[in-house]
C-alpha positions in Angstrom: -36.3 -7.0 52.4 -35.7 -6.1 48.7 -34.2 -8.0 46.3 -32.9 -6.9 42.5 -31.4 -8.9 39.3 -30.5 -7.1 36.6 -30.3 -9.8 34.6 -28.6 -10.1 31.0 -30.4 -6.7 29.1 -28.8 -4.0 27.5 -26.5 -0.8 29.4 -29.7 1.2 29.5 -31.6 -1.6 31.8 -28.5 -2.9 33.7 -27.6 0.8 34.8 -31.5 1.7 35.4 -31.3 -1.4 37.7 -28.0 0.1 39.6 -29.4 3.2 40.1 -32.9 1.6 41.3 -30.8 -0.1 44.0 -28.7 2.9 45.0 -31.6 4.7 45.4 -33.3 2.0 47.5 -30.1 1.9 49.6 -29.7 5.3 50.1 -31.2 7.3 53.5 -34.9 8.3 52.9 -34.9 6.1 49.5 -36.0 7.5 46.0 -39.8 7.2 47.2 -42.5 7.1 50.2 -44.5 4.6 50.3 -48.0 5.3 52.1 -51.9 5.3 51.3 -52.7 9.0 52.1 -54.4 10.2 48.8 -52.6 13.8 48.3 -55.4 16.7 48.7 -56.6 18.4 45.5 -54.5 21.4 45.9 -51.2 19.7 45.7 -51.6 18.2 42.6 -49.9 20.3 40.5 -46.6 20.5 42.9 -46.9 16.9 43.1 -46.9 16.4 39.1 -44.5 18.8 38.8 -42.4 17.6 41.6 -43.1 14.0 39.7 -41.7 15.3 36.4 -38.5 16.4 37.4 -37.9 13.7 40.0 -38.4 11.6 36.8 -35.8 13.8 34.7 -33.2 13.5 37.7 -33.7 9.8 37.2 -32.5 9.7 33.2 -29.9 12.2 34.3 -28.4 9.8 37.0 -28.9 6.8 34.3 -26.5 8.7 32.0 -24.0 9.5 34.5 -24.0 5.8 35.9 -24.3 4.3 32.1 -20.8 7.1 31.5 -18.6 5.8 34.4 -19.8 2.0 33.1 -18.4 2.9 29.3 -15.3 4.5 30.8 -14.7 1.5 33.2 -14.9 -1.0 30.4 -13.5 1.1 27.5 -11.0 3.5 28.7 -7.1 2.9 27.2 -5.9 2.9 30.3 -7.3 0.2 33.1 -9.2 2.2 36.0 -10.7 1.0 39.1 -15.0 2.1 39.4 -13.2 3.7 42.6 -11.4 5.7 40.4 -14.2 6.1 38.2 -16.3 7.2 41.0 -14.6 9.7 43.1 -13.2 11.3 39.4 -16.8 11.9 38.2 -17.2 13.3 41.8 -14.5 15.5 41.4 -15.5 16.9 38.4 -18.8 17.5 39.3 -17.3 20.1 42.0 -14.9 21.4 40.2 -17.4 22.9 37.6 -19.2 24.9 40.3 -16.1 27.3 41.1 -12.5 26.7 41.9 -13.0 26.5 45.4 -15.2 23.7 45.8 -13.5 20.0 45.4 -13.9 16.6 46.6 -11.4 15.5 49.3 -10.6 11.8 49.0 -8.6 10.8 52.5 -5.0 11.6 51.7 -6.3 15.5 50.8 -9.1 15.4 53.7 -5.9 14.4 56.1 -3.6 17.6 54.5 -6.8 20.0 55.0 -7.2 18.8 58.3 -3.5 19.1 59.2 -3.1 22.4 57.5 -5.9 23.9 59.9 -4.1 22.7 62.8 -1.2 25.7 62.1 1.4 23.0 60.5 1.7 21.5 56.9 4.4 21.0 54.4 5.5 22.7 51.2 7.0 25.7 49.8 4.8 28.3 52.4 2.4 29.9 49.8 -1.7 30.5 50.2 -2.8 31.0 46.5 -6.3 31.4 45.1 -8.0 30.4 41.7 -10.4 32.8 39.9 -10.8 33.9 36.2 -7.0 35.5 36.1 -5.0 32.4 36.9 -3.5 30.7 40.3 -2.8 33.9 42.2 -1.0 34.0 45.3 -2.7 36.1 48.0 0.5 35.7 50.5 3.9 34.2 50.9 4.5 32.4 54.8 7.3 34.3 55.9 10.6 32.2 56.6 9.1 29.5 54.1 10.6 28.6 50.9 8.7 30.8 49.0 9.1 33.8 51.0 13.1 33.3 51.1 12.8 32.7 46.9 11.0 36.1 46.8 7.4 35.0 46.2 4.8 38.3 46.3 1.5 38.8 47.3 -0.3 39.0 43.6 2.4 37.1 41.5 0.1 34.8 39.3 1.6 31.2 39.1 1.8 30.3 36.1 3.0 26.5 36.1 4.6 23.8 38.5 7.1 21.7 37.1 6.6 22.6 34.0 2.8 21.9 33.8 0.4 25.1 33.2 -2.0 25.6 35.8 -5.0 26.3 33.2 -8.6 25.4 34.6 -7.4 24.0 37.5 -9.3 23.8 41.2 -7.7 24.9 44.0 -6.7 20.9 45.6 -5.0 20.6 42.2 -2.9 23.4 42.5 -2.0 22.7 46.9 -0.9 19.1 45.5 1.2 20.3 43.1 3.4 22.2 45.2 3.0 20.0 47.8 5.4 17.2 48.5 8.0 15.9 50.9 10.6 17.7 52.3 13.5 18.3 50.8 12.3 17.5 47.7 12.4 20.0 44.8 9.9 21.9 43.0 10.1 24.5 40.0 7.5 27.3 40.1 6.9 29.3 37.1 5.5 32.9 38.0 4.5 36.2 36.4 4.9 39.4 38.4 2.2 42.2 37.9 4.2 44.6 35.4 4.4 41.6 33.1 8.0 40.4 34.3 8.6 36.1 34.1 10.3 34.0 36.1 11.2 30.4 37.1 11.8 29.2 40.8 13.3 26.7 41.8 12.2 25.8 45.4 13.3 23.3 48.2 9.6 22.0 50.2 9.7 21.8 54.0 8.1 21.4 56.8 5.7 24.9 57.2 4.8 25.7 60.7 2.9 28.9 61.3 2.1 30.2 64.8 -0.8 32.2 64.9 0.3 35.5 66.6 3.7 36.8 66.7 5.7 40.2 67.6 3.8 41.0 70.7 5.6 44.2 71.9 5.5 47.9 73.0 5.3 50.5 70.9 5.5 52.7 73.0 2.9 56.0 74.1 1.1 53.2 75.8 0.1 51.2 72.0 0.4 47.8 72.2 1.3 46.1 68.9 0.6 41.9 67.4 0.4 40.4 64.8 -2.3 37.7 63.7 -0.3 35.3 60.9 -3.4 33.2 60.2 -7.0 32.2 61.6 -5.8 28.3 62.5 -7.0 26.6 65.6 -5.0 27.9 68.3 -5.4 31.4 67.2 -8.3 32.6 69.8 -6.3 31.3 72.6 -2.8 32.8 71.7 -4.9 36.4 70.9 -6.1 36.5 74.1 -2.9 35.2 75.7 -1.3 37.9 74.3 -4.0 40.7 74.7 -3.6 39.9 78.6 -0.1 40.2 78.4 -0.7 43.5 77.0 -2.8 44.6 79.9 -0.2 43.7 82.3 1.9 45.9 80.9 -0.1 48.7 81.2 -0.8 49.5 77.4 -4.0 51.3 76.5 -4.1 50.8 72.6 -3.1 48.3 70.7 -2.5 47.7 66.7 -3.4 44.6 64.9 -1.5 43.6 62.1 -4.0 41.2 59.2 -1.7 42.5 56.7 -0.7 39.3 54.2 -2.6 37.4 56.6 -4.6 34.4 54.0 -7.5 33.8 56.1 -8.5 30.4 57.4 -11.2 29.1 59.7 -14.7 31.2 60.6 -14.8 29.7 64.1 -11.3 31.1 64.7 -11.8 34.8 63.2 -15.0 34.5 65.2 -13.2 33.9 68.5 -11.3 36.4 67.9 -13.6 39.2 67.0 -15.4 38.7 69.8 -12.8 39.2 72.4 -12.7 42.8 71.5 -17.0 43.1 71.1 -19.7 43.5 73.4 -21.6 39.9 73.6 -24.4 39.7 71.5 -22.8 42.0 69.1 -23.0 40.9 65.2 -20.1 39.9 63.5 -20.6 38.1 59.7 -23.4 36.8 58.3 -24.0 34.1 55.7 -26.0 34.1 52.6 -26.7 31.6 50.3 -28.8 31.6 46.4 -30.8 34.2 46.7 -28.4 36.7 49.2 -31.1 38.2 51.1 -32.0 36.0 54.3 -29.3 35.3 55.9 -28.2 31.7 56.6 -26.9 32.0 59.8 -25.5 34.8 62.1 -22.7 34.7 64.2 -22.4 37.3 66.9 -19.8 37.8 70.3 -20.4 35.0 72.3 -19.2 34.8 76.0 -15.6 35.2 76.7 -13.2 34.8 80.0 -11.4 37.9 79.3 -13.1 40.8 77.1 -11.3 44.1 75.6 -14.5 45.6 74.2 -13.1 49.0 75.3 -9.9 48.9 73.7 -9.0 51.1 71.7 -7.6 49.8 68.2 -6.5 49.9 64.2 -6.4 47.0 62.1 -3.2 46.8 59.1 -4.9 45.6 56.0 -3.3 45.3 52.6 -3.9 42.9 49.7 -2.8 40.0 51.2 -5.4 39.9 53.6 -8.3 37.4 52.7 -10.8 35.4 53.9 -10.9 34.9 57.9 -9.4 38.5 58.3 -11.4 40.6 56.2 -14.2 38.8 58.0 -12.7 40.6 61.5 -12.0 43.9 60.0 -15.5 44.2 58.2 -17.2 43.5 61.7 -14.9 46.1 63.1 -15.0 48.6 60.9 -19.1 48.3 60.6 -19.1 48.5 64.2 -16.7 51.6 64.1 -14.6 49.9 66.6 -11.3 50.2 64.8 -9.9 51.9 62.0 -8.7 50.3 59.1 -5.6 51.4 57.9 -3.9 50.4 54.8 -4.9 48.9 50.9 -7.7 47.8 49.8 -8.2 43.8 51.3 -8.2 40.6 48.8 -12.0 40.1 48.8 -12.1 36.5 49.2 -14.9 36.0 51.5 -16.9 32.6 50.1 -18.0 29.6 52.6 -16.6 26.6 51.5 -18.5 23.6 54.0 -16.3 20.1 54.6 -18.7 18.0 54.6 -17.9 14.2 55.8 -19.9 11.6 53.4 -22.3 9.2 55.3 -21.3 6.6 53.3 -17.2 7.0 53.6 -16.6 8.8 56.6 -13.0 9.4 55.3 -14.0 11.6 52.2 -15.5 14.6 52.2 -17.0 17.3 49.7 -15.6 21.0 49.9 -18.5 23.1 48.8 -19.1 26.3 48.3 -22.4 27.3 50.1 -22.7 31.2 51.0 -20.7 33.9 50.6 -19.7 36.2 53.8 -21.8 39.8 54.5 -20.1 42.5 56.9 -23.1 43.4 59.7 -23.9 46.1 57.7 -24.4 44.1 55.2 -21.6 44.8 52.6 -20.7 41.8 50.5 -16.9 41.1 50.6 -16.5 38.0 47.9 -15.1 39.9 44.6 -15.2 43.3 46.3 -12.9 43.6 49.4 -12.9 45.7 52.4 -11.5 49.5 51.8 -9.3 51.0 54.9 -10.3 54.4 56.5 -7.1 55.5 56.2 -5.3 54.6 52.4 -1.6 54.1 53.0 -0.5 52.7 49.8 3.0 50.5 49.8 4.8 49.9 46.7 5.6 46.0 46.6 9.4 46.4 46.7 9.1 48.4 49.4 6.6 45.8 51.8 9.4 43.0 51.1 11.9 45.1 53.0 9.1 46.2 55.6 8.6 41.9 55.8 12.6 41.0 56.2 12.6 43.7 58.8 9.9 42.6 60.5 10.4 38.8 60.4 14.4 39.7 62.1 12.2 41.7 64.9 9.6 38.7 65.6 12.4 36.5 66.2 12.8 37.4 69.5 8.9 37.6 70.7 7.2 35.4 72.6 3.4 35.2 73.1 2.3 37.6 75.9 6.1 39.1 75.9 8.0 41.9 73.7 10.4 41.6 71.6 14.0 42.9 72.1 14.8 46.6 70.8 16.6 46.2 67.8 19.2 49.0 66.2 17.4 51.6 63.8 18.0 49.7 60.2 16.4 52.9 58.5 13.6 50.7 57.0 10.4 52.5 57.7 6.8 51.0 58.3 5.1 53.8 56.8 1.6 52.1 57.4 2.3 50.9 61.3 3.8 54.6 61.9 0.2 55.6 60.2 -1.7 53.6 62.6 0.2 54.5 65.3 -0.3 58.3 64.2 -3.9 57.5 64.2 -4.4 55.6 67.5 -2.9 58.6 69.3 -4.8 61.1 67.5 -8.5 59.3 67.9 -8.4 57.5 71.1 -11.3 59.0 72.9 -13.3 59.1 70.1 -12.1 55.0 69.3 -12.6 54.6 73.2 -16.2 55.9 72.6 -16.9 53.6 69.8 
């Protein structure tokens, strides 16, 4: 057993002391102790190893002697709590946007979010140099009814201009309980300003929706987002497909934000041969890959489907992940725009030491299996089908008045010709019929 006083000395010795004992305290300690002598030829790593273990140590000393002076000094009274997880905070928040620390209230929404239900206006945004831009509205959420698009940059909340903000920052601002009011302010992409005012609810998102018939044999669904039910409810649905006798089928990723790797996994590999690749991770030096994940065994498998993914803008993430591992395998075509190109690992990772926070760090970015790079570049379609944004949001009302009527596994009821055309699911449709021996063969 250890024991420490700090005794009465200056900051520099009192916060050398608390650092000594944290390091004492902590798993695997600051040191080994041991009589091996080390052999000749590692005495340079070792004194090199020495020097900079002996840098990290001042380093630590400064941070610790920082949160002390702010603790005692600050014009406003703040618990070392406080202290604590803000110096953690901002730690992360200077590595990129997307990596945060989640004290428990925003562990709990993260957690809750990935489950398919959360509440707020219905918006997945991202944060890079441009601003807070929102990669796609929830349809039927507050922001979709109030006209929110896919690449509007937010500009403010309440009032308060979202400059050099992480992403948490930005989710809490919106986020709030329901009924409660929220004013968004918003720039469009041919420079137009506007301010929202937006009632939050409860958003629920189910994973897959407008199973139907398309008929010519092409089955059509839609994937909304890569939650947890989502590998479930795809195959669901892909069986009740086969049972009605459809020999194609169209997946639609298009606004789809992304979400968790196990889920776009699961999915991916429901149409695959086992053992086939599907993404790879890279980390610093973006050659070795950190891990593969490939088609693992399934109850039910379509590898022989034929298919066409939608892709547009709004898709990020989880399904650019899916279409890259298609479209490298040649088993589908990509039809559509050009995809978001958000493709970076963020890890939770649960602290040791408080179990109820975690740290959301970015640790790899997400290669195609032929090794194309998505993060910053995006994931072109075969076929370019290009959709002015006016004209999607009428393509979105009409298909949200369609869905309404699906079920999981069913099709939804024929509805009167509105005269609002798909162009880019007549496209894949066009496609599908034209190339399915050759997709067949793929």
């Amino acid at each position: 057993m250890f024991f420490f006083s700090c005794g009465q000395g200056n900051v520099r010795n009192r916060v050398r002391c608390v650092v000594t004992v944290l390091c004492a305290l902590s798993v695997g300690g600051c040191a080994s102790f041991g009589t091996r002598e080390p052999s000749p030829e590692h005495l340079s790593v070792s004194s090199s190893k020495a020097n900079d273990e002996a840098a990290a140590f001042d380093d630590v000393a400064l941070l610790t002697e920082a949160m002390l002076l702010v603790r005692r000094n600050y014009v406003e009274e703040k618990s070392f709590r406080e202290v604590v997880y803000g110096a953690i905070d901002g730690m992360l928040s200077e590595l990129d946007p997307n990596s945060s620390f989640l004290p428990p209230e925003p562990l709990s929404q993260l957690e809750e979010e990935t489950r398919g239900s959360f509440g707020g206006i219905g918006v997945s945004v991202g944060v890079d140099k441009a601003g807070v831009k929102v990669i796609a509205p929830i349809e039927d959420s507050p922001a979709f009814k109030a006209g929110i698009q896919a690449g509007d940059t937010i500009t403010a909340v309440d009032g308060k201009k979202l400059n050099d903000v992480s992403l948490d920052q930005v989710v809490n601002a919106m986020r709030g309980e329901k009924g409660s009011t929220v004013k968004v302010t918003l720039e469009r992409a041919n420079g137009e300003k506007m301010d929202m005012s937006l009632v939050r609810d409860d958003i629920k998102v189910p994973s897959v929706k407008g199973v139907r018939d398309l008929g010519d044999g092409v089955g059509y669904l839609r994937i909304t987002q890569f939650n947890e039910p989502v590998a479930e409810d795809f195959a669901r649905a892909l069986i009740g497909l086969e049972k009605a006798n459809l020999t194609s089928l169209i997946v639609d990723l298009r606004d789809n934000p992304g979400g968790l790797l196990e889920s776009a996994v699961g999915v991916t590999e429901q149409v695959l041969s086992k053992g086939t690749e599907i993404v790879a991770v890279r980390g610093r030096d973006g050659e070795k890959p950190l891990q593969r994940f490939t088609a693992g065994p399934c109850e039910q498998r379509f590898a022989e489907l034929p298919l066409v993914l939608l892709v547009n803008g709004g898709s990020a993430s989880a399904s650019e992940i899916m279409a890259g591992a298609l479209q490298a395998h040649k088993r589908a075509v990509l039809v559509g725009e050009r995809t978001y190109g958000k493709a970076s690992v963020q890890s939770v990772i649960k602290l040791a030491l408080r179990p109820d926070c975690a740290l959301r760090l970015t640790t790899g970015y997400y290669y195609t299996p032929g090794g194309k790079l998505i993060h910053g570049v995006g994931i072109d379609p075969d076929v370019e089908v290009v959709v002015p944004p006016s004209e999607w949001r009428r393509v979105q009302m009409e298909r949200m008045v369609q869905e309404r009527s699906a079920n999981i596994g069913g099709t939804v009821t024929a509805k009167a010709d509105s005269g609002i055309k798909d162009v880019q699911l007549e496209r894949a449709k066009e496609v599908l019929m034209k190339n399915k021996r050759v997709l067949n063969n793929g």
